[in-house]
C-alpha positions in Angstrom: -10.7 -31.6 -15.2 -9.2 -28.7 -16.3 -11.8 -25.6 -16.8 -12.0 -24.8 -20.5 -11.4 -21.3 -20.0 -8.5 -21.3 -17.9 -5.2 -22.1 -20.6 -1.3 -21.6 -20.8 0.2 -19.1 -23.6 2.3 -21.0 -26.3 5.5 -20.6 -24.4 4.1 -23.1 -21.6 3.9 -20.3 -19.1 1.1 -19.8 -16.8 -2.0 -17.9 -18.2 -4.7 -18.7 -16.1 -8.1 -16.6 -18.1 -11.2 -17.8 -16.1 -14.7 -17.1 -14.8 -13.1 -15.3 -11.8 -11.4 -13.0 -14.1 -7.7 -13.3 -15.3 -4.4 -14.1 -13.7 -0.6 -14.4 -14.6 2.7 -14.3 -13.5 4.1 -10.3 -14.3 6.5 -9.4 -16.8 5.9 -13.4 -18.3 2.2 -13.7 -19.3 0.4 -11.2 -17.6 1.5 -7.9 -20.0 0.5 -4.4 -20.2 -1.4 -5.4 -23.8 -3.5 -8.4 -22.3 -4.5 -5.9 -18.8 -5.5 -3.2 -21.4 -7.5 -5.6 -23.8 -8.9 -7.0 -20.5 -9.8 -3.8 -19.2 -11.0 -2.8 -22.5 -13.5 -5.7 -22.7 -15.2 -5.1 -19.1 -15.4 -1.1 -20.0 -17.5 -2.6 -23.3 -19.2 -4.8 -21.6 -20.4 -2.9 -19.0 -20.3 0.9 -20.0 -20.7 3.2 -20.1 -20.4 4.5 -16.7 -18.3 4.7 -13.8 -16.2 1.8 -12.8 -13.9 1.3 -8.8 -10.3 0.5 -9.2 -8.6 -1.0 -6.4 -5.6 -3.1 -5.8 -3.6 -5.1 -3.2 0.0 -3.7 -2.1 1.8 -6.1 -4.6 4.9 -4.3 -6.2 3.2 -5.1 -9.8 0.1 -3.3 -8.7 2.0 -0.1 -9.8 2.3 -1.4 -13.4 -1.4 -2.9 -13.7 -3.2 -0.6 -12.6 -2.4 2.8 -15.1 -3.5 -0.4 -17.8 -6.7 -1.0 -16.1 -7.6 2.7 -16.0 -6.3 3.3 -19.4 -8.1 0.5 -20.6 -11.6 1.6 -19.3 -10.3 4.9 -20.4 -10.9 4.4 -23.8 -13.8 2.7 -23.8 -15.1 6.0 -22.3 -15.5 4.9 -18.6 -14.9 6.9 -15.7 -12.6 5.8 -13.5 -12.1 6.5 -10.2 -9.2 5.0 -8.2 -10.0 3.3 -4.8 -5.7 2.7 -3.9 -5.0 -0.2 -1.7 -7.7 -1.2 0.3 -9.2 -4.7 0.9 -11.2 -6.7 -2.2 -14.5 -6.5 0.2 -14.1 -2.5 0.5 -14.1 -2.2 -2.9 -17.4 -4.4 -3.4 -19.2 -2.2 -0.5 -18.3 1.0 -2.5 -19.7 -0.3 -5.7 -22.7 -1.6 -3.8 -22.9 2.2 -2.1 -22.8 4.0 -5.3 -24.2 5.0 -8.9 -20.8 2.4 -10.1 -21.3 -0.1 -13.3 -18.8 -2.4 -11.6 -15.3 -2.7 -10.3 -12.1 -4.5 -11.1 -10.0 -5.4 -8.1 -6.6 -5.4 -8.9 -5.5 -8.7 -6.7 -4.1 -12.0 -7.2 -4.8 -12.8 -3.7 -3.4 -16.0 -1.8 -1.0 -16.5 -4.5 2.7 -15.4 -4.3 4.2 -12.1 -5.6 5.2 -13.2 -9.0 0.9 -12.9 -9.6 -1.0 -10.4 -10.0 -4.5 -10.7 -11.3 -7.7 -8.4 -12.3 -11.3 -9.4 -10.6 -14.6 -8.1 -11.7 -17.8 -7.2 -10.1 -21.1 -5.8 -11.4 -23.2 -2.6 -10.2 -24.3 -4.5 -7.1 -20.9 -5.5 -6.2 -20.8 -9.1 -6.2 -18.7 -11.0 -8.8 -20.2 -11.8 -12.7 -22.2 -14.9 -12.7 -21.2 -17.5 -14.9 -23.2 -16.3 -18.0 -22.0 -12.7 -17.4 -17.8 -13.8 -16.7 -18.4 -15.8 -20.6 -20.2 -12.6 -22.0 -17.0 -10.9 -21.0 -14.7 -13.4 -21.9 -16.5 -13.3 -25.5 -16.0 -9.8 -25.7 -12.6 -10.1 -24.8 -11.7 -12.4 -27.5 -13.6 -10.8 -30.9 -11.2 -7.2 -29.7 -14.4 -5.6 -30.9 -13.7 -2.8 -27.8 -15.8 0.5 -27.7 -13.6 3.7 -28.3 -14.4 6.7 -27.3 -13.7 9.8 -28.8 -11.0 12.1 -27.9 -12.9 14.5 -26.9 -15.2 11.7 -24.5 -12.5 10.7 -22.3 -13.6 11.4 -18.8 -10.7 12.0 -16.6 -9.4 9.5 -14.0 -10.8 10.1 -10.5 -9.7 9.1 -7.0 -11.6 7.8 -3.9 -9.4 8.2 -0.3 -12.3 7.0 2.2 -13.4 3.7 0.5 -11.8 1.8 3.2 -12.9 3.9 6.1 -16.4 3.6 5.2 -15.9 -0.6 4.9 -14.6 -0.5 8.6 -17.8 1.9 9.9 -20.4 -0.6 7.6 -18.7 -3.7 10.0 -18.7 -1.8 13.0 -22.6 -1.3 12.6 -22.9 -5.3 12.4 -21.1 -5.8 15.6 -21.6 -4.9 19.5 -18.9 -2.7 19.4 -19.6 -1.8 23.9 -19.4 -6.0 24.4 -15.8 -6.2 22.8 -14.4 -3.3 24.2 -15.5 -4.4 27.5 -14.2 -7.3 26.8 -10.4 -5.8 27.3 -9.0 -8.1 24.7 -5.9 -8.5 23.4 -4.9 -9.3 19.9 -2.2 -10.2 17.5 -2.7 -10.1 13.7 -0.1 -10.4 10.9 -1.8 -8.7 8.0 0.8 -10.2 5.6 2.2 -6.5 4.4 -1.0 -6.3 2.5 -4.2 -4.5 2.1 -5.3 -5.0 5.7 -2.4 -3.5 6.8 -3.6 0.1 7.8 -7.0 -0.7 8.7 -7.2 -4.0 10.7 -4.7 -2.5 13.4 -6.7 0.7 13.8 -10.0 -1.3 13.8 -9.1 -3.5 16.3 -7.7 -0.7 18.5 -11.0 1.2 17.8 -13.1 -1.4 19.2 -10.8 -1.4 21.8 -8.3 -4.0 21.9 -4.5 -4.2 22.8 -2.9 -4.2 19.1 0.6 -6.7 18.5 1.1 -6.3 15.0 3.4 -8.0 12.5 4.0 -7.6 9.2 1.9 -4.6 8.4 4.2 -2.8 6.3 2.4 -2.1 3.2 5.5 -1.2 1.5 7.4 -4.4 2.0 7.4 -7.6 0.3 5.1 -10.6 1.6 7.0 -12.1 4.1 5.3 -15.2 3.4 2.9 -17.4 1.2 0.3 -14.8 1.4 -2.3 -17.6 2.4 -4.0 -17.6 5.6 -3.8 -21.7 6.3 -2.1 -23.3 9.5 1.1 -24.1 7.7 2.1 -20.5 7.0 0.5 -19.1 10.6 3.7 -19.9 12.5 4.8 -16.1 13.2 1.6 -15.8 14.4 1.2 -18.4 16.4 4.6 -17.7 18.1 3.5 -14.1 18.7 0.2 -15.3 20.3 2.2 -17.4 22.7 5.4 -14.4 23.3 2.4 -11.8 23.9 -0.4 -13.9 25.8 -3.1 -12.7 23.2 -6.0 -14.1 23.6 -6.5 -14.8 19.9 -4.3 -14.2 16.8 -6.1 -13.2 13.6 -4.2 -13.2 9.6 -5.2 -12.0 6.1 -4.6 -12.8 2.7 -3.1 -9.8 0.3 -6.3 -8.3 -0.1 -7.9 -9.3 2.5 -10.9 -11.5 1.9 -9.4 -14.3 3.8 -8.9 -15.0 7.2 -7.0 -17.5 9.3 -7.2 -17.8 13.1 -5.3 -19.0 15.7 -6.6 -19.5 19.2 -5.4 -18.0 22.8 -3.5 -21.7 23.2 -1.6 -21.2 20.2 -3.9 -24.1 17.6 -4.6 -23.0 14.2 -8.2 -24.2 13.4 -8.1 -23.9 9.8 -10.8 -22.8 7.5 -13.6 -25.6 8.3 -13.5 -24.9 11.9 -13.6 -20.9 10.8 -16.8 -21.1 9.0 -18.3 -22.9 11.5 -18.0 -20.3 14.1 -19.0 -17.6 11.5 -22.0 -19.5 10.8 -23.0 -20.1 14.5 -22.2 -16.4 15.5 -24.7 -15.5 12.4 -27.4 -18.2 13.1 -27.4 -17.2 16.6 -28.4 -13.7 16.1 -31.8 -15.5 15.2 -32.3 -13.4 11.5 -34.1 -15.2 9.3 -33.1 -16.9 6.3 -31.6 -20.2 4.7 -27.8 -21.2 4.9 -26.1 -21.0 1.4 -22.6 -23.5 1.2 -20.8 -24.6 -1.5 -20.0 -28.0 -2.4 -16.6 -28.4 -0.9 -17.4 -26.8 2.3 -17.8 -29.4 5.4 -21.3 -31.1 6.7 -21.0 -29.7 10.3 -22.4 -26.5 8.5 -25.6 -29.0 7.7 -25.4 -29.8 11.4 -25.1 -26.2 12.5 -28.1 -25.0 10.4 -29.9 -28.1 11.3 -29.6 -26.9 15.6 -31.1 -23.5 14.5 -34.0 -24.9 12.4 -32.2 -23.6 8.7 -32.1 -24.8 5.5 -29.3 -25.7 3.6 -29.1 -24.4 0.0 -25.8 -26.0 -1.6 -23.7 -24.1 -4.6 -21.0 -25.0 -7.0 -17.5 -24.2 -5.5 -15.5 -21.2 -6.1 -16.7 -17.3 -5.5 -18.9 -17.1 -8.0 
């Protein structure tokens, strides 16, 4: 069934205006008007305040994201500009700071034609479902806040967002066990976000670095989606360079795909179920949270370390 606020403009081209925020193909159905009303609507919504901009290395990002800022602009927001880091940094930096919300500018696994605006509140997660419909309300009455000329705070920027993401992970892992673990590791970051930080976070924690693709100023070189089918440069560089594993993002990284020292490509099920033992087996308490889709060997995993399983509707709300 298709969601009810997810639609196609008159033309028949893809307009895609949803819970998770709204996505388009550039210079077709995702215009400079519809990011400014967009960005007008969150700034109304959740202003006034100070708001994190950030934004994948798609080509587009260049054009969406002086709309964003204008948009909040005018709504009398203060915007301060995160540049390309991953989706996740930009969360942790809302989380970390006096911030209303953030948009991440992102259309994430999808190809380059896409771009796409994503919203979070002051804690940094995503709008809820009755939150995402208060905005898409806003949205569509055009009844924006306007600040006057003389309130419009000036457009800030933030260099460090994705430093301080890499030093918040390196405090969750045992950072002496890798390193003296003398590993070594390929990763294609996809030209995207990841592309300046995963290679120097994996050589900080020690590890022998064979990189691919992690030209930020280049086009994808593939479907930007971290699956086994598109994995086969890295599985071929895991096998040329005798890494013993091979790790790949998404354009803004918050996904991941893996591939093994032997060259297999576990997918996402198998992926989740060696996040979730490595979590469970730290011995924190707590239940397990999945969503609908996701496969019953979580149940089983939680189940071996005495956890309940809380199940949620799919998608990253």
């Amino acid at each position: 069934m298709m969601n009810p606020m997810s639609g196609y403009n008159t033309s028949g081209k893809p307009l895609k205006i949803t819970i998770a925020g709204v996505r388009g193909i550039v210079g077709e159905t995702l215009t400079p008007e519809l990011l400014v009303n967009f960005s007008q609507a969150f700034g109304t919504y959740a202003g006034p305040g100070r708001v994190l901009v950030s934004r994948d290395t798609r080509v587009s990002g260049r054009m969406v994201e002086p709309c964003v800022c204008s948009g909040l602009t005018a709504t009398g927001c203060e915007v301060v500009r995160l540049g390309v880091v991953p989706t996740p940094a930009l969360q942790l930096a809302v989380r970390q700071s006096d911030a209303i919300g953030g948009v991440a500018i992102t259309a994430g696994h999808n190809d380059a034609r896409w771009n796409a605006l994503k919203f979070c509140r002051e804690d940094g997660i995503y709008l809820n479902d009755k939150q995402a419909e208060e905005l898409l309300n806003v949205y569509h009455q055009k009844e924006f806040t306007k600040a006057a000329w003389d309130k419009l705070p000036p457009v800030g920027a933030d260099e460090f967002a994705g430093d301080r993401h890499l030093e918040a992970i390196m405090r969750q892992i045992d950072v002496e066990a890798i390193r003296a673990a003398g590993l070594k590791v390929a990763i294609d970051c996809a030209n995207g976000a990841c592309s300046k930080f995963t290679p120097r976070f994996l050589a900080d924690l020690g590890c022998e670095v064979v990189a691919i693709n992690d030209d930020p100023e280049l086009p994808f070189p593939h479907e930007p989606l971290p699956t086994p089918p598109n994995l086969s440069q890295l599985r071929a560089l895991v096998a040329a360079a005798k890494a013993d594993a091979g790790f790949a993002h998404d354009a803004d990284g918050d996904r991941l795909g893996i591939v093994t020292e032997t060259g297999e490509a576990p997918g996402e099920e198998y992926t989740l179920c060696l996040a979730a033992e490595m979590v469970l087996g730290r011995g924190d308490p707590g239940p397990v949270v999945k969503n609908l889709s996701t496969t019953m060997a979580i149940d089983d995993i939680a189940r071996n370390h005495g956890r309940k399983v809380i199940r949620a509707g799919v998608g990253q709300v």
